[in-house]
C-alpha atoms as one frame of an Amber mdcrd trajectory, in Angstrom:
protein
  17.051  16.504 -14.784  18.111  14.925 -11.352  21.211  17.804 -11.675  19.119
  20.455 -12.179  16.637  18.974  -9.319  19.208  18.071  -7.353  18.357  20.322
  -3.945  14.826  17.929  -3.651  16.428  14.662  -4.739  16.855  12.120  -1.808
  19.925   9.643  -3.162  19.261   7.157  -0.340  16.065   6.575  -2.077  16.603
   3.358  -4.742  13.293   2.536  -5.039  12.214   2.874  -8.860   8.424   3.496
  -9.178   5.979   1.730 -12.161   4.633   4.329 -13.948   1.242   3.998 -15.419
  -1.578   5.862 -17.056  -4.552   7.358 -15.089  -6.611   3.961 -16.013  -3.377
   1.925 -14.243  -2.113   0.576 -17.521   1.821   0.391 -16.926   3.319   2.597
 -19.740   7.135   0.361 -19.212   8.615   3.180 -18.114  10.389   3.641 -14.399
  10.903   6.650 -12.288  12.713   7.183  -8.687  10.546   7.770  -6.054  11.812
  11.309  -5.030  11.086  12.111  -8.997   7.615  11.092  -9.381   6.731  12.470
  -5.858   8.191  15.789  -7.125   6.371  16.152 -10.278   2.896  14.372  -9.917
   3.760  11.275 -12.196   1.510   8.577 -12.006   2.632   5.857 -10.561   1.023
   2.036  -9.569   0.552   1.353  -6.416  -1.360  -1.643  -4.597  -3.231  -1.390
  -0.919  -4.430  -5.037   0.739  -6.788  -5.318   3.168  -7.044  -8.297   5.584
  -9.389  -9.717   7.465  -9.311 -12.779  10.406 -12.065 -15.576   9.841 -14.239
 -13.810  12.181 -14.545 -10.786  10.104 -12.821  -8.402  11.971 -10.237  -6.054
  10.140  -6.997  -5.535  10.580  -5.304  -1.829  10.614  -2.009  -0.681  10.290
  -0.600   2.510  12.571   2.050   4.416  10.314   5.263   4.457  12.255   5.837
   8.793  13.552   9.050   8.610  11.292   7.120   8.147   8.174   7.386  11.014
   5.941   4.274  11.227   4.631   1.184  10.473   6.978   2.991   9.589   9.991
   1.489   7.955  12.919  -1.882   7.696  10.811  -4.028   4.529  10.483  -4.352
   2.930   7.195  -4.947  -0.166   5.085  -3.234  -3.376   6.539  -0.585  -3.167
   3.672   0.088  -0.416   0.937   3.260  -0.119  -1.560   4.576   1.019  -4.374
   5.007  -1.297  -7.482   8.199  -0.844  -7.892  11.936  -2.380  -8.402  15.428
  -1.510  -6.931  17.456   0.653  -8.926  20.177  -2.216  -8.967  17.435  -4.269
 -10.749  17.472  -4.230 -14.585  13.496  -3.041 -15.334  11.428  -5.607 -16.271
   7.135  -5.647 -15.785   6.085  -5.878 -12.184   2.217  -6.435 -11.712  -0.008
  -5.166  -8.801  -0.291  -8.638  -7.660   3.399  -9.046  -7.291   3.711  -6.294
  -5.614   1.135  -6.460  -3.010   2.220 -10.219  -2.233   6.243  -8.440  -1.392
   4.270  -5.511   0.582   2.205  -8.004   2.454   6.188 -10.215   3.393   7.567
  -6.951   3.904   4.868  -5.029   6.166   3.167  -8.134   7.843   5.540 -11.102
   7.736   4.038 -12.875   5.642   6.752 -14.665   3.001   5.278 -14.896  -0.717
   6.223 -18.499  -0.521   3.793 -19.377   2.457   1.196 -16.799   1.350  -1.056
 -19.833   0.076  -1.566 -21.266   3.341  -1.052 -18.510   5.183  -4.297 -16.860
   3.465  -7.523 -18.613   3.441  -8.598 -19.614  -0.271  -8.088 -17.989  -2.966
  -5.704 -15.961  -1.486  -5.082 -12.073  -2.755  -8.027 -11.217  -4.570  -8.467
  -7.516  -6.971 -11.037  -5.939  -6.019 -13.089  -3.344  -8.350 -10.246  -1.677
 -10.942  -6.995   0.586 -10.287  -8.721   4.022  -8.639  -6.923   7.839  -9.079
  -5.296   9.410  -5.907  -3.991  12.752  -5.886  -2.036  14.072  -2.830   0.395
  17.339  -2.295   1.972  18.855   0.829   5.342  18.654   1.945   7.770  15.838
   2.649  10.336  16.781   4.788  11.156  19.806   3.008  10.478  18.525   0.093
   7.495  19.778  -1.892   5.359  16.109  -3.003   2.972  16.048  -5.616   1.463
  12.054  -5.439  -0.509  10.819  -8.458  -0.800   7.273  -7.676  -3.345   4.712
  -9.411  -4.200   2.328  -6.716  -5.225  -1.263  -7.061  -6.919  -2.798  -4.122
  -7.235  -6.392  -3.044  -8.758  -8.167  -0.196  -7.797 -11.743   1.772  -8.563
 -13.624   5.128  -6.152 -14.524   6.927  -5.730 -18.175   8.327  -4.840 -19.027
  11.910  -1.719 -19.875  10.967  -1.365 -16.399   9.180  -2.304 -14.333  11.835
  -0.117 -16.543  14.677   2.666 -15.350  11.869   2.110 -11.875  11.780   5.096
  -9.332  12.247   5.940  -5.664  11.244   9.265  -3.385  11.101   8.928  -0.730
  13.301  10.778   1.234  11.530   7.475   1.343   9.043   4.382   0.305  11.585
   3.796   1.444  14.931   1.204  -1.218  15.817  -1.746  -3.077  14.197  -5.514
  -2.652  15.078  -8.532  -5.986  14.855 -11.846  -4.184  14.474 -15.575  -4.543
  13.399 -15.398  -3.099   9.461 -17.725  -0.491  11.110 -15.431   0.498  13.562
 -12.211   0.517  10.600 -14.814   2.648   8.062 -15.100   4.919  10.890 -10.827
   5.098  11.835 -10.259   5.265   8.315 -12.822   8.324   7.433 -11.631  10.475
  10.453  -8.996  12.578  11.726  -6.763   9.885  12.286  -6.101   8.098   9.055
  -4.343   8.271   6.283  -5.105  10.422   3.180  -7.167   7.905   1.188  -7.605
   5.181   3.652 -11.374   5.872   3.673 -11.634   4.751  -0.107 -10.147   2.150
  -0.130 -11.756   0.725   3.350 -15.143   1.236   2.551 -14.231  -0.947  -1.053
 -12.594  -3.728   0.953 -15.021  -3.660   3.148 -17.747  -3.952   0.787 -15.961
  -7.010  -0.467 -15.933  -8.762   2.619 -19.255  -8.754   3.170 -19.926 -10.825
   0.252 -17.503 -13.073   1.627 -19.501 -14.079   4.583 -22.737 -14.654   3.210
C-alpha cells in the first residue's frame, strides 16, 4: 500500500496514529499519520483545555507553518495518541497522551504535572466525540476521522510561571473570559472543531467554580 500510495506519503512523518472505532474504543491496531489522513481512518486523539485560578482560558495560536489550520486559534493543547515508528506498539491511552501533548505544547513535564495543575489534575470530560475534516494538506488530499477525547485542568501559579511553547508548533497563547474563547473558537478565526470542544470545556469549568 505505501508503494502504490507513494506520491501522497510524507516519509519524514514517524508518527504512528491509535486507531479506534467511531465510539473511541482502540481497535490495537497503528497507522502512519500521512495514511490515516489519506484515507479517513479513525484515529484517537485528545484536546486539553486549561484554565488559570481566576477562570480565564487559555488559547493556543497555530503556528502559519502548520499544515492543517495554520495560524488558527484552538484548544490550549491537542494531539494525536500516538507512538514513534521506532517504538514497538504497545496501548497508549488518551490520558497519556494528553499529559505528553500538554510537556510538548506548553512545557509542562509529565513528571511535575501534579503540582503544576491544581487538584485532580487532567480530568475527561463527557466521552470521545466524532470529527470529520477534508481539504488539502500541502498537496496532499486529507480525509481526518478523528475521535476526540477532551479533558479540562487549572493551572497552578507555579504552572502558568512554567509555561512555554515551540514555535515551530504555536505562534502565541491567548488568557480570556470563557465568553470571549466560545466566541474565538466559533468564528472565523479558529480551528475546525475548536468550537466543540470549547463550549464542553467550558461547560466544565463552570462547575468548577461554584
Amino acid at each position: 500500500m505505501t508503494a502504490e500510495w507513494s506520491w501522497a506519503a510524507v516519509p519524514a512523518e514517524e508518527e504512528w496514529l491509535v486507531l479506534c472505532t467511531l465510539e473511541g474504543l482502540p481497535t490495537g491496531a497503528f497507522a502512519p499519520r500521512w495514511l490515516a489522513h489519506l484515507l479517513g481512518i479513525p484515529h484517537c486523539t485528545a484536546h486539553v483545555g486549561l484554565a488559570v485560578p481566576n477562570g480565564f482560558i487559555l488559547l493556543q495560536r497555530r503556528s502559519r507553518t502548520k499544515a492543517q489550520f495554520p495560524d488558527r486559534w484552538d484548544m490550549t493543547v491537542t494531539g494525536h495518541v500516538s507512538l514513534p515508528a521506532e517504538v514497538t506498539p504497545h496501548p497508549v491511552t488518551y490520558l497519556e497522551a494528553a499529559a505528553r501533548e500538554l510537556e510538548e505544547e506548553m512545557g509542562l513535564p509529565v513528571s511535575e504535572q501534579d503540582r503544576l495543575l491544581e487538584t485532580p489534575g487532567l480530568t475527561p470530560i463527557g466521552n470521545p466525540t466524532v470529527y470529520f475534516g477534508a481539504g488539502e494538506a500541502g498537496e496532499r488530499p486529507w480525509h481526518d476521522v478523528e475521535v476526540r477525547q477532551l479533558f479540562g485542568a487549572v493551572l497552578t501559579p507555579g504552572g502558568l510561571a512554567r509555561l512555554s511553547y515551540p514555535e515551530e508548533e504555536i505562534s502565541g497563547v491567548l488568557l480570556c473570559r470563557p465568553a470571549e474563547a466560545l466566541r474565538i473558537a466559533a468564528g472565523p478565526e479558529g480551528a475546525a472543531g475548536a468550537a466543540g470542544s470549547m463550549a464542553d470545556f467550558a461547560a466544565w469549568l463552570a462547575t468548577q467554580e461554584k
